[in-house]
mmCIF file of the C-alpha atoms, coordinates in Angstrom:
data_MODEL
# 
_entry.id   MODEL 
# 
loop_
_atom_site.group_PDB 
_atom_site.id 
_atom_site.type_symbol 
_atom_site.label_atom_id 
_atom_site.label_alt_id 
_atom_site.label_comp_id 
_atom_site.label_asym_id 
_atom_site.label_entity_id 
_atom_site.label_seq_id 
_atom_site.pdbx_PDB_ins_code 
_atom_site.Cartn_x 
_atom_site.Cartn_y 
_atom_site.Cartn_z 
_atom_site.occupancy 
_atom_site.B_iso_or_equiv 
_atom_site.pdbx_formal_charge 
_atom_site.auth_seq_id 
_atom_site.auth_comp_id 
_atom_site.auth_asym_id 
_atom_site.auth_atom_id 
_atom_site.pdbx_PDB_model_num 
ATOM 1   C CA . UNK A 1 1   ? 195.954 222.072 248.784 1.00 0.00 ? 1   UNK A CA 1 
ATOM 2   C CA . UNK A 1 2   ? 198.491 219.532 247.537 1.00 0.00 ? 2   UNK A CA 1 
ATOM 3   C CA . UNK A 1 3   ? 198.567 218.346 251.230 1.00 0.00 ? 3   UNK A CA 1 
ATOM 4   C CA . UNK A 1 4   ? 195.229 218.113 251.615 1.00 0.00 ? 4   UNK A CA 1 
ATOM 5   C CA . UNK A 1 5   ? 194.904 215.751 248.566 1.00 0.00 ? 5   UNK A CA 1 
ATOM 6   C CA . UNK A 1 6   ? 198.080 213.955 249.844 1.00 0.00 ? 6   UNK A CA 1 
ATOM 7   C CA . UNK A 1 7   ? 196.405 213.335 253.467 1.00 0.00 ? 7   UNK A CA 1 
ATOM 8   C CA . UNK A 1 8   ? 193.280 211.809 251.539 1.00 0.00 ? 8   UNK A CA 1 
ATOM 9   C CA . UNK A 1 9   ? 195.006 209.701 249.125 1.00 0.00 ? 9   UNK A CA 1 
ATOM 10  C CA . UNK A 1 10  ? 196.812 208.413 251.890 1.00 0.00 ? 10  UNK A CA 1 
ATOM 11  C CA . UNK A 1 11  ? 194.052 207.894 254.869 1.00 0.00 ? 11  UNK A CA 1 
ATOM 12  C CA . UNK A 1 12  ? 190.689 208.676 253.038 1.00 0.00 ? 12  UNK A CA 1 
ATOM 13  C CA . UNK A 1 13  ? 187.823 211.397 253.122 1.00 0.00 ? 13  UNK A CA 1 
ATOM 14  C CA . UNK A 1 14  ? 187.275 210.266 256.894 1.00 0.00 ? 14  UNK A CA 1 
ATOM 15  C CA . UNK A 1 15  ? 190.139 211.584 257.962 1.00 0.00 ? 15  UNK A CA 1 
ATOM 16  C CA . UNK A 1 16  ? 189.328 215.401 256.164 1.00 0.00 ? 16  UNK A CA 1 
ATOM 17  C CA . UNK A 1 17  ? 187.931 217.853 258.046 1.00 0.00 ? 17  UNK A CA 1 
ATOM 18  C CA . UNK A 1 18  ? 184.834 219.583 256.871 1.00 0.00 ? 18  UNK A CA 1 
ATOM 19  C CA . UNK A 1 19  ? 187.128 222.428 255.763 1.00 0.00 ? 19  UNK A CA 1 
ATOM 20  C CA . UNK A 1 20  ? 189.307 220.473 254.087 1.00 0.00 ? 20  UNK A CA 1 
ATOM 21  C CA . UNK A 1 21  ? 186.378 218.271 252.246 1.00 0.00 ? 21  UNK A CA 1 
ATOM 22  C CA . UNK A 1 22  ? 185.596 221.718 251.128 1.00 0.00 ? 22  UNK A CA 1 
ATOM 23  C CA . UNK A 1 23  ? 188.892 222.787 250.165 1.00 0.00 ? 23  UNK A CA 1 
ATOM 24  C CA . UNK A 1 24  ? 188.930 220.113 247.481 1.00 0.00 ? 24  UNK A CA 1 
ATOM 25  C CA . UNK A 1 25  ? 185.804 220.510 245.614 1.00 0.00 ? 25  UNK A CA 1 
ATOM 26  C CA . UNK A 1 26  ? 186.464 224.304 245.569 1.00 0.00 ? 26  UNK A CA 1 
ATOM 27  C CA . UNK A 1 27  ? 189.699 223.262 244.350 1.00 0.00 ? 27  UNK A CA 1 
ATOM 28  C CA . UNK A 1 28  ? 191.712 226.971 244.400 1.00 0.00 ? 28  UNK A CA 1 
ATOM 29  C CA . UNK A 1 29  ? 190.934 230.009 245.822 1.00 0.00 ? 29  UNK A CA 1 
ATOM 30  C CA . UNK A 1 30  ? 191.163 233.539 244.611 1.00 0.00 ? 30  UNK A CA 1 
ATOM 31  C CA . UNK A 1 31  ? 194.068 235.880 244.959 1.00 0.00 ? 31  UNK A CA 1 
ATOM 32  C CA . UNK A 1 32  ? 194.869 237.471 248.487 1.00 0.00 ? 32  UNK A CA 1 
ATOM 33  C CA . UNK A 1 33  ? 192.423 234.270 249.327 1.00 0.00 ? 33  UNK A CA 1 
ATOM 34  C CA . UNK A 1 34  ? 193.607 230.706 249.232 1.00 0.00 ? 34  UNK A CA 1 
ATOM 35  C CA . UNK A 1 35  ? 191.481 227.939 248.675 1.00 0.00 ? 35  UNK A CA 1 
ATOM 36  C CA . UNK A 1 36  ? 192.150 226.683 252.418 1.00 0.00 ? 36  UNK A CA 1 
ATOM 37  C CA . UNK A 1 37  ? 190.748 230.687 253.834 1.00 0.00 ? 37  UNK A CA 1 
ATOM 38  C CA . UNK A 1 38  ? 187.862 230.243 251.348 1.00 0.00 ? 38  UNK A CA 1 
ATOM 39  C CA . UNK A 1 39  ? 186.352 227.080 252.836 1.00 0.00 ? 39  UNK A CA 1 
ATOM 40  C CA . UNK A 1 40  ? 186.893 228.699 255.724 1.00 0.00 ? 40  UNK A CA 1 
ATOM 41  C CA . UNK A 1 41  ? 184.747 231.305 255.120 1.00 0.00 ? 41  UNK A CA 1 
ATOM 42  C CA . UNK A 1 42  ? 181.684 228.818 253.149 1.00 0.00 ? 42  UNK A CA 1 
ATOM 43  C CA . UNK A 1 43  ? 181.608 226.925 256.385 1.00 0.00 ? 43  UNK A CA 1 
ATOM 44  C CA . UNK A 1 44  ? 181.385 230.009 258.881 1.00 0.00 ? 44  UNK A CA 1 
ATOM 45  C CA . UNK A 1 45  ? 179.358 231.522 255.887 1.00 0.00 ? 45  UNK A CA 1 
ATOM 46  C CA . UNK A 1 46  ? 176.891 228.588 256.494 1.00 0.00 ? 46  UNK A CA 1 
ATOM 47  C CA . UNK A 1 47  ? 176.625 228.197 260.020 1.00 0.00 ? 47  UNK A CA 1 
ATOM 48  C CA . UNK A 1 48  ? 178.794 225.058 259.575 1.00 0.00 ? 48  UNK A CA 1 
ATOM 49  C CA . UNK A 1 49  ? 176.338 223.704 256.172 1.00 0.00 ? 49  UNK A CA 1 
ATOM 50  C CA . UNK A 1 50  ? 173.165 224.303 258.146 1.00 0.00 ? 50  UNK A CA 1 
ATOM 51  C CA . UNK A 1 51  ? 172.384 227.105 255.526 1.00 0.00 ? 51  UNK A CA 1 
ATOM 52  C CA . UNK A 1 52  ? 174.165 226.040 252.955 1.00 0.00 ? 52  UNK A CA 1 
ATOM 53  C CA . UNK A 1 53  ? 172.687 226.267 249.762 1.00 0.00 ? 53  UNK A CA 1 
ATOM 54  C CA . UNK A 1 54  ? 172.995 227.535 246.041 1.00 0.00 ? 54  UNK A CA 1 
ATOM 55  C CA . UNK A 1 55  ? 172.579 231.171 246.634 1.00 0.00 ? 55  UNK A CA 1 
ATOM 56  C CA . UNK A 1 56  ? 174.032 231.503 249.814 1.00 0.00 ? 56  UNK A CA 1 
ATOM 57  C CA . UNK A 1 57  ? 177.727 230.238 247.724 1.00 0.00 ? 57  UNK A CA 1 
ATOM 58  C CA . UNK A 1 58  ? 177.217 232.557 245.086 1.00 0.00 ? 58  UNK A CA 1 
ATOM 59  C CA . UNK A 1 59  ? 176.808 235.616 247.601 1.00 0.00 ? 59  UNK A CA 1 
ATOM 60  C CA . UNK A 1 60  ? 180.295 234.532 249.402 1.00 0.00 ? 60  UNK A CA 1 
ATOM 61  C CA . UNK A 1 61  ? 183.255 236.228 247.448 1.00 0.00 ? 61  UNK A CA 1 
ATOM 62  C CA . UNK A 1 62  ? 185.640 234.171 245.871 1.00 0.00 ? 62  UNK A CA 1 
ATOM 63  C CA . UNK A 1 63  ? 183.205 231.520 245.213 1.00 0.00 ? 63  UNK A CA 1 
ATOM 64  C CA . UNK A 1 64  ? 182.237 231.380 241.591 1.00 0.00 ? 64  UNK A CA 1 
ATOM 65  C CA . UNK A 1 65  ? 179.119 229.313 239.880 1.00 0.00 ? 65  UNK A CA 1 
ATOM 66  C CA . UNK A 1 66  ? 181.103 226.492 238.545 1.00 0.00 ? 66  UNK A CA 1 
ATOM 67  C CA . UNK A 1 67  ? 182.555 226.004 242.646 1.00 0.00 ? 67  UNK A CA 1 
ATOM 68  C CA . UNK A 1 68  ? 179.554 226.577 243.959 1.00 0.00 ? 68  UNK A CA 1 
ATOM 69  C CA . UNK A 1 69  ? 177.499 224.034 241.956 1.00 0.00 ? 69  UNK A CA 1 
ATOM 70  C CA . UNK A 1 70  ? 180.450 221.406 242.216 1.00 0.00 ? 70  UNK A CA 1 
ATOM 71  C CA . UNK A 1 71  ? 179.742 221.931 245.907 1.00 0.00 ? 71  UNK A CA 1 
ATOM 72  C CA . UNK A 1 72  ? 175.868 221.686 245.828 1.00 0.00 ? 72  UNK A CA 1 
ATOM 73  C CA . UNK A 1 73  ? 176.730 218.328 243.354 1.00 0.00 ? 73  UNK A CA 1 
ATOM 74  C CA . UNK A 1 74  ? 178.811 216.976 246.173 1.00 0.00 ? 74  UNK A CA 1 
ATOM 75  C CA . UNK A 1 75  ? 176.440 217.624 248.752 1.00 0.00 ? 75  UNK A CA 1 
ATOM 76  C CA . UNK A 1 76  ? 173.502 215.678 247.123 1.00 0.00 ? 76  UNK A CA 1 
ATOM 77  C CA . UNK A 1 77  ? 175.517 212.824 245.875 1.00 0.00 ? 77  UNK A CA 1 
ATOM 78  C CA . UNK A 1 78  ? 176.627 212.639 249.374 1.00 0.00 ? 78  UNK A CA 1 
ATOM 79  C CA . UNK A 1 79  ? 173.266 212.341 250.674 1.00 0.00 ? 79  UNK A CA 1 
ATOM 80  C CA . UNK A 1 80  ? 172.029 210.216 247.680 1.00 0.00 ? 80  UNK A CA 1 
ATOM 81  C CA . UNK A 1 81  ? 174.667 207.611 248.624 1.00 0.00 ? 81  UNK A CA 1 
ATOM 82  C CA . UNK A 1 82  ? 173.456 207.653 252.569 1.00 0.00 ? 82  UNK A CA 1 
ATOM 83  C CA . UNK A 1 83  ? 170.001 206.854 251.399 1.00 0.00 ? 83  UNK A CA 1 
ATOM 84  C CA . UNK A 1 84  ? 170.648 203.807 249.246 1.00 0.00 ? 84  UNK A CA 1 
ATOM 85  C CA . UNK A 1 85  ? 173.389 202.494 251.469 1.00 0.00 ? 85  UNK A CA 1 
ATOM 86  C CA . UNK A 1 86  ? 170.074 202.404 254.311 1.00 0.00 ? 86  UNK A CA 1 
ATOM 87  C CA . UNK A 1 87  ? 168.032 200.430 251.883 1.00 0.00 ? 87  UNK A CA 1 
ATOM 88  C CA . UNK A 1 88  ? 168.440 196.865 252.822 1.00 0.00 ? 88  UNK A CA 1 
ATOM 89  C CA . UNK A 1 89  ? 170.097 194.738 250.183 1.00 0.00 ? 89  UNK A CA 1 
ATOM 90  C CA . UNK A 1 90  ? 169.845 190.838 252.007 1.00 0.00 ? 90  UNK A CA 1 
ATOM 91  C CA . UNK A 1 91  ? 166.391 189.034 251.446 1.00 0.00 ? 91  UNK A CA 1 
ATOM 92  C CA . UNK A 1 92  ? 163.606 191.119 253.269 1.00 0.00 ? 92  UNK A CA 1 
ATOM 93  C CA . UNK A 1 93  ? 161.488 190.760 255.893 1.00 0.00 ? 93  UNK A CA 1 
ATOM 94  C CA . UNK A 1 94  ? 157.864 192.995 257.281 1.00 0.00 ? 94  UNK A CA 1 
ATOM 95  C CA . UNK A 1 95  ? 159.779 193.922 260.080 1.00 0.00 ? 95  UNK A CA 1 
ATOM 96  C CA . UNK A 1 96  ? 163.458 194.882 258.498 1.00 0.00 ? 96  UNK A CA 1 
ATOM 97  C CA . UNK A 1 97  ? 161.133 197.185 256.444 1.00 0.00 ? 97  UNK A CA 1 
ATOM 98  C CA . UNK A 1 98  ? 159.345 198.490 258.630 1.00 0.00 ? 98  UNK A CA 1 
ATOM 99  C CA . UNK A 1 99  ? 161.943 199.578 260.590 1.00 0.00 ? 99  UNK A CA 1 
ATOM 100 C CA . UNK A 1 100 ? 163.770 201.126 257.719 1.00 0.00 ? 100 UNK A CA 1 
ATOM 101 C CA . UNK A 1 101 ? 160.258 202.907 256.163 1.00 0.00 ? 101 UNK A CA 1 
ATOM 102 C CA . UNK A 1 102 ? 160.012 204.297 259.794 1.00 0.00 ? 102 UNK A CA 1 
ATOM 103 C CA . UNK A 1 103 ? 163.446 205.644 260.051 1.00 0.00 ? 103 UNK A CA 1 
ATOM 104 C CA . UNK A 1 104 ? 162.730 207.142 256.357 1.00 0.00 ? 104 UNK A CA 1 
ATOM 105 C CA . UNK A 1 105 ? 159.340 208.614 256.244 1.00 0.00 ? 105 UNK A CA 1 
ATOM 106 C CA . UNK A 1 106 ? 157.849 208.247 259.957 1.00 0.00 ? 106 UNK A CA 1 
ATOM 107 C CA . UNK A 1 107 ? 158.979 211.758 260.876 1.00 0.00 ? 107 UNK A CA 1 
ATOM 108 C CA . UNK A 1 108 ? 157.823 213.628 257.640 1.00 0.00 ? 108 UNK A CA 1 
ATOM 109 C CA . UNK A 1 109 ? 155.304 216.307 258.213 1.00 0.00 ? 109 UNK A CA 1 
ATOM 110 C CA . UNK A 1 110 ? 153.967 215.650 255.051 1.00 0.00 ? 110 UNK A CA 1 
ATOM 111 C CA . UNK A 1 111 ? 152.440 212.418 253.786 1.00 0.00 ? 111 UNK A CA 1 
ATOM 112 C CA . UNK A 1 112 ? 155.144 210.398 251.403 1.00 0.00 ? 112 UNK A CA 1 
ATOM 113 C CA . UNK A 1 113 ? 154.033 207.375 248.934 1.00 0.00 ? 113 UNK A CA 1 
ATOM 114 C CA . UNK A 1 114 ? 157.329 204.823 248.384 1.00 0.00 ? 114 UNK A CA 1 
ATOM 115 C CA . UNK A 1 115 ? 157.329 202.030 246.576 1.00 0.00 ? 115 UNK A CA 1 
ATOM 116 C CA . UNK A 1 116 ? 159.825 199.302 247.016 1.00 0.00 ? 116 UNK A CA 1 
ATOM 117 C CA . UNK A 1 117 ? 160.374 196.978 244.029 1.00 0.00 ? 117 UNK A CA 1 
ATOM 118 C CA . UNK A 1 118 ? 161.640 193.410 244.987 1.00 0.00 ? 118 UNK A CA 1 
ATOM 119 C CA . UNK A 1 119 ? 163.353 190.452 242.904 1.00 0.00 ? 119 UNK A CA 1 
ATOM 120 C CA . UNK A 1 120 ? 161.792 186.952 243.310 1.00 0.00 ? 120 UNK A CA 1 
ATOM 121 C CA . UNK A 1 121 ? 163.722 186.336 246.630 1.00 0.00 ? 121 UNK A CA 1 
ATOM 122 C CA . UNK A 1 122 ? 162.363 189.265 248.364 1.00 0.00 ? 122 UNK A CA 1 
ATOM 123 C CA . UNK A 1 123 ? 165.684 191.207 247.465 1.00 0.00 ? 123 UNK A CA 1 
ATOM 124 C CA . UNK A 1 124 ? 165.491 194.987 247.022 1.00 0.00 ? 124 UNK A CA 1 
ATOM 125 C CA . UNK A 1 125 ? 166.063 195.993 243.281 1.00 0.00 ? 125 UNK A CA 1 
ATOM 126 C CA . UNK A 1 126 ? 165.013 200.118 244.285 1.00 0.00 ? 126 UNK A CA 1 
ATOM 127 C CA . UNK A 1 127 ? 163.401 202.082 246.360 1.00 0.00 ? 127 UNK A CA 1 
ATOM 128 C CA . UNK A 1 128 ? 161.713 205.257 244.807 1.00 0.00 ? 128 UNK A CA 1 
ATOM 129 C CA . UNK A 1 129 ? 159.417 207.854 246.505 1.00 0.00 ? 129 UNK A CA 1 
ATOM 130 C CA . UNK A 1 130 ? 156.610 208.185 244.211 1.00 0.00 ? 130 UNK A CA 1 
ATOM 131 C CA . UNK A 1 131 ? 154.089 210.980 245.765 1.00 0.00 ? 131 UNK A CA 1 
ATOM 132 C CA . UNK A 1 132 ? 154.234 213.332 248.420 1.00 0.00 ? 132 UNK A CA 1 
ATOM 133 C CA . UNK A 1 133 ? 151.114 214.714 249.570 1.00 0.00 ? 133 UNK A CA 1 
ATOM 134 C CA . UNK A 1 134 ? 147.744 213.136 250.017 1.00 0.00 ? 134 UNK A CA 1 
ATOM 135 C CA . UNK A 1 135 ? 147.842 209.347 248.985 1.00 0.00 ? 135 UNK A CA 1 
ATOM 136 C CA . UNK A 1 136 ? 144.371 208.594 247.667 1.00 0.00 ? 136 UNK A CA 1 
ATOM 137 C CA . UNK A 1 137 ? 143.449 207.911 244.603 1.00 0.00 ? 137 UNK A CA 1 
ATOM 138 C CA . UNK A 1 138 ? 142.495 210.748 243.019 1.00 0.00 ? 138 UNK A CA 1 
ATOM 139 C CA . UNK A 1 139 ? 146.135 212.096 243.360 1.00 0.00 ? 139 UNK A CA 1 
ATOM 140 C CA . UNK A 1 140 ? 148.228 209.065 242.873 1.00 0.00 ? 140 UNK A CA 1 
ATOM 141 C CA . UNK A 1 141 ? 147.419 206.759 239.736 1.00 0.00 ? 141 UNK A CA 1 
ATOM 142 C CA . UNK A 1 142 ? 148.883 203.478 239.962 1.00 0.00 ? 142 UNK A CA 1 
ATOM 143 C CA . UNK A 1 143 ? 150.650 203.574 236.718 1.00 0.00 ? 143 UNK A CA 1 
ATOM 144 C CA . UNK A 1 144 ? 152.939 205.757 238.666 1.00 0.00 ? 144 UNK A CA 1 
ATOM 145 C CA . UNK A 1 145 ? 154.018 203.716 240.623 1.00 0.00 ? 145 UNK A CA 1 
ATOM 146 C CA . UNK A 1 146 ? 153.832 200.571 237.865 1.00 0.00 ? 146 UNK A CA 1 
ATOM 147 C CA . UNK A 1 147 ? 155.852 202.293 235.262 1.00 0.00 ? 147 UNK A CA 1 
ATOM 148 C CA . UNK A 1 148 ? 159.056 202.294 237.363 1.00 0.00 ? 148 UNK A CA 1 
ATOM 149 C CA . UNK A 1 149 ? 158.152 198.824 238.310 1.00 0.00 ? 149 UNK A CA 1 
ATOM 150 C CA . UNK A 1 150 ? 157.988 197.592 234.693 1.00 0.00 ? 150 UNK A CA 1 
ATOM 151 C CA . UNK A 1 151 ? 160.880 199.512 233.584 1.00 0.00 ? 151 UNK A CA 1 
ATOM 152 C CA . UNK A 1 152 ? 163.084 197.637 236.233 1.00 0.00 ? 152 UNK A CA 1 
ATOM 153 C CA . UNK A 1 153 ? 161.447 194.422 235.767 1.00 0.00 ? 153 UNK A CA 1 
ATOM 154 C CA . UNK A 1 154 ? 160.225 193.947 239.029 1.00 0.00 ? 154 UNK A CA 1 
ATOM 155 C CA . UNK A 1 155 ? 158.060 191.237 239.680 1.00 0.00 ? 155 UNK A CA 1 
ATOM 156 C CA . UNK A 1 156 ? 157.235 191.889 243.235 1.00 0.00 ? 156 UNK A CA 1 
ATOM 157 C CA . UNK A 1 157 ? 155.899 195.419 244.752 1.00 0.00 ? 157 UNK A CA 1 
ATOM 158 C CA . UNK A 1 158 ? 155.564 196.692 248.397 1.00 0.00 ? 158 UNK A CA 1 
ATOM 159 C CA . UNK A 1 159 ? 154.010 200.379 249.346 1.00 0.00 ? 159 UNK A CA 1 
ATOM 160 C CA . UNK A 1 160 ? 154.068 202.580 252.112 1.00 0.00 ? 160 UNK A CA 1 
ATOM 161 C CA . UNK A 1 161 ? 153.046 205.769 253.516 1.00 0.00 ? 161 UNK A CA 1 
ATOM 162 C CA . UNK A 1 162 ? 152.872 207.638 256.737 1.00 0.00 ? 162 UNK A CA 1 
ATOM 163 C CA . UNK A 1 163 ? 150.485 209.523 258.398 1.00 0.00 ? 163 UNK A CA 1 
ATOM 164 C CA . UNK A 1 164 ? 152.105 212.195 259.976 1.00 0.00 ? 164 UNK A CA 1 
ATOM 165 C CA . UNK A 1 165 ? 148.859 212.331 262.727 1.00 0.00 ? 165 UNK A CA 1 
ATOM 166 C CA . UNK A 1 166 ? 150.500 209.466 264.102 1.00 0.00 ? 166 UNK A CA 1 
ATOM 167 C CA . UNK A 1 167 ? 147.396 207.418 263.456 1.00 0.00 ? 167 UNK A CA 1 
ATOM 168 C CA . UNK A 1 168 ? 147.751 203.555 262.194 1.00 0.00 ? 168 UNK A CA 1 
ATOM 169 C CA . UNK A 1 169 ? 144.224 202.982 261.211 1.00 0.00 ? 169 UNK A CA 1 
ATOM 170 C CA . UNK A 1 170 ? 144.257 202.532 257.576 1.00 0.00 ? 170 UNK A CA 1 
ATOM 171 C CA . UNK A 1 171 ? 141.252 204.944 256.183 1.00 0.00 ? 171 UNK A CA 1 
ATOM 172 C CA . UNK A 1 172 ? 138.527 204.148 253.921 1.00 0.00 ? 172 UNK A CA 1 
ATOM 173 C CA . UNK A 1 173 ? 140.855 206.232 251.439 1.00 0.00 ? 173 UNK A CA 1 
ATOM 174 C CA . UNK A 1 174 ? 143.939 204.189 251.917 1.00 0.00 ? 174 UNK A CA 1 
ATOM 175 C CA . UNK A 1 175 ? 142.003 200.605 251.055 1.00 0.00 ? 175 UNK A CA 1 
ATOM 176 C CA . UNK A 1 176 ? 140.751 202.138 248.412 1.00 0.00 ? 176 UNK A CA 1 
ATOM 177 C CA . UNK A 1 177 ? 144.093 202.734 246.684 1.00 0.00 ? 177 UNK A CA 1 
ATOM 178 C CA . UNK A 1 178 ? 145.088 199.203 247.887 1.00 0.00 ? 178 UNK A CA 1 
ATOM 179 C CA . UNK A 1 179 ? 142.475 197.583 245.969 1.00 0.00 ? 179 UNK A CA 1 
ATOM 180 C CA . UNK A 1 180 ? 142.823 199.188 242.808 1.00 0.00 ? 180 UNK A CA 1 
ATOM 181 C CA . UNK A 1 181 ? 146.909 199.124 242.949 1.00 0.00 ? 181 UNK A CA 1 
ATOM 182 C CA . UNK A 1 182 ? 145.659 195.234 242.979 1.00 0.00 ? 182 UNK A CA 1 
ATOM 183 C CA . UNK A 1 183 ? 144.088 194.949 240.489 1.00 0.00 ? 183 UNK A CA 1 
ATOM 184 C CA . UNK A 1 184 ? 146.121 197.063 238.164 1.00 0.00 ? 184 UNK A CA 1 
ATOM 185 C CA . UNK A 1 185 ? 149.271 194.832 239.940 1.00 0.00 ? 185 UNK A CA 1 
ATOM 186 C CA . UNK A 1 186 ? 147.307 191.358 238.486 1.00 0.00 ? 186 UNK A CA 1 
ATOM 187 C CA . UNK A 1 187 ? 146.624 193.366 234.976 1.00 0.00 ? 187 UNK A CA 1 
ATOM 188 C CA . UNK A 1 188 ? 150.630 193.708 234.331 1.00 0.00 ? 188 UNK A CA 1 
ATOM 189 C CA . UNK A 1 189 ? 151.701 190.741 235.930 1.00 0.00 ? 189 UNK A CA 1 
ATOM 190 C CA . UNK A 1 190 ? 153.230 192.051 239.339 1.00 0.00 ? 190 UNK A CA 1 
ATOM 191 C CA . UNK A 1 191 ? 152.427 190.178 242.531 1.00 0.00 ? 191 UNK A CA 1 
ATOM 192 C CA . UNK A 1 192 ? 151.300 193.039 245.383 1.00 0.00 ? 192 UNK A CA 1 
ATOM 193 C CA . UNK A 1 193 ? 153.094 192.192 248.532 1.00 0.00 ? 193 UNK A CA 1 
ATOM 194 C CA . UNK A 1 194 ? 151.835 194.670 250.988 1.00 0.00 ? 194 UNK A CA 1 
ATOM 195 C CA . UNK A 1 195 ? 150.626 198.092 251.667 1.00 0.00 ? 195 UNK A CA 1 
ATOM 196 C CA . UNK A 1 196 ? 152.542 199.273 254.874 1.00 0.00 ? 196 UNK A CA 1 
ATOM 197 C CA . UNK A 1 197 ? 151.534 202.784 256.958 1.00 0.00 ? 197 UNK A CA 1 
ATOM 198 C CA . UNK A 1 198 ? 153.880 204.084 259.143 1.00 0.00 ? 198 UNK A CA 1 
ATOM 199 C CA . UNK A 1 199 ? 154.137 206.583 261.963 1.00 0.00 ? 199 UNK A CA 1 
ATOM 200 C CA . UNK A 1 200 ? 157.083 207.566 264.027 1.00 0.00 ? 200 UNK A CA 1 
ATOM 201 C CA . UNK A 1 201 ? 156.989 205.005 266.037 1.00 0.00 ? 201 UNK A CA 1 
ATOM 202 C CA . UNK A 1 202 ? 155.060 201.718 264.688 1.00 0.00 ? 202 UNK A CA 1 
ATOM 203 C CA . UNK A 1 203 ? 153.822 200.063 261.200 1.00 0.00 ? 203 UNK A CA 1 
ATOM 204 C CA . UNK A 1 204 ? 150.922 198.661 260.073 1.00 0.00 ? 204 UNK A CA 1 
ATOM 205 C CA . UNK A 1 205 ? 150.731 195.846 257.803 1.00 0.00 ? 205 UNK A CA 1 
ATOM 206 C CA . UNK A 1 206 ? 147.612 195.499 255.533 1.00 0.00 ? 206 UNK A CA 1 
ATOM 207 C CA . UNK A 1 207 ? 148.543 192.133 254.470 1.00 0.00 ? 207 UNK A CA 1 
ATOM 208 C CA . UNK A 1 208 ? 149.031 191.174 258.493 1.00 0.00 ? 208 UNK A CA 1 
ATOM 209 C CA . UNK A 1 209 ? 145.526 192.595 258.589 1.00 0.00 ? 209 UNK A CA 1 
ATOM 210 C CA . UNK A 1 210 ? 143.846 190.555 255.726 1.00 0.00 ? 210 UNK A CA 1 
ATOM 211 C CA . UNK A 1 211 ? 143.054 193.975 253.859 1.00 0.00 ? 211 UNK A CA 1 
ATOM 212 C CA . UNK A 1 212 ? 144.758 192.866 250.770 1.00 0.00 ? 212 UNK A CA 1 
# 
């Protein structure tokens, strides 16, 4: 273990192997089991982290709760930190965004509702999925998506959602919402940039449109 920790002081995670990642959350391993066999045995365990999940650690021997949520902890920090390092931090553009909202949400099965909240120079402040499911607006209420704006002092807003059909034609449903997002947008003070749908493979703009 004390190797481990030297070879990643030394070179960095990169140079770990998954095993050895492992190795030092779990930190030490049982007796007749070192911490080195264990990870051994959560990655085969997992079908190398394909199934790896809370109660699949707990059922492995010589993993106990505080290891095994450590792990989990890792594992979604890890992924947290992926996702805002793809969120574009230089002034934005319609079709940096869409790019990136494609790459996020294109391929979901299931409709998602983000909201990205912008500075005054089109900068990203956050990014925050608000909804999944049906966007309309008898499921998503635009203080929703206005709290977290006004809680991060944003004065710009961009949406988006995609239609896992593949269709880009925005329904009578989706103007809908866009219209009264407006108007609640003007009521608090934050300027509506654009509604954008996405599919797997394109965007749609409404403000490119003229339906906002």
């Amino acid at each position: 273990m004390i190797n481990i920790r030297e070879k990643l002081q030394k070179h960095g995670t990169t140079a770990l192997t998954t095993q050895e990642l492992i190795a030092v959350i779990l930190g030490k391993g049982t007796r007749g089991c070192d911490v080195t066999k264990l990870s051994a045995n959560v990655l085969i365990g997992s079908d190398n982290l394909r199934r790896l999940n809370l109660d699949t650690l707990l059922q492995q021997k010589g993993v106990g709760s505080a290891q095994a949520c450590k792990l989990m902890a890792a594992i979604e920090l890890g992924a947290r930190k992926v996702e805002r390092d793809a969120i574009p931090t230089e002034q934005i553009s319609m079709s940096k965004l869409g790019k990136h909202l494609i790459k996020k949400i294109g391929n979901s099965p299931q409709e998602k509702l983000i909201a990205v909240y912008l500075d005054n120079g089109f900068h990203v402040i956050e990014e925050r999925t608000i909804f999944i499911g049906t966007v309309d607006s008898a499921t998503v209420h635009p203080r929703d998506i206005l709290r977290v704006g006004l809680k991060l002092s944003a004065p710009q807003l961009i949406i988006s959602h995609n239609h896992p059909g593949g269709s880009l034609v925005a329904s009578p449903e989706d103007r809908r919402f866009s219209d009264r997002l407006k108007e609640c947008c003007e009521l608090v003070g934050i300027n509506f940039v654009d509604h954008i749908i996405v599919t797997s493979h394109e965007f749609l703009s409404f403000k490119a449109q003229d339906l906002i």
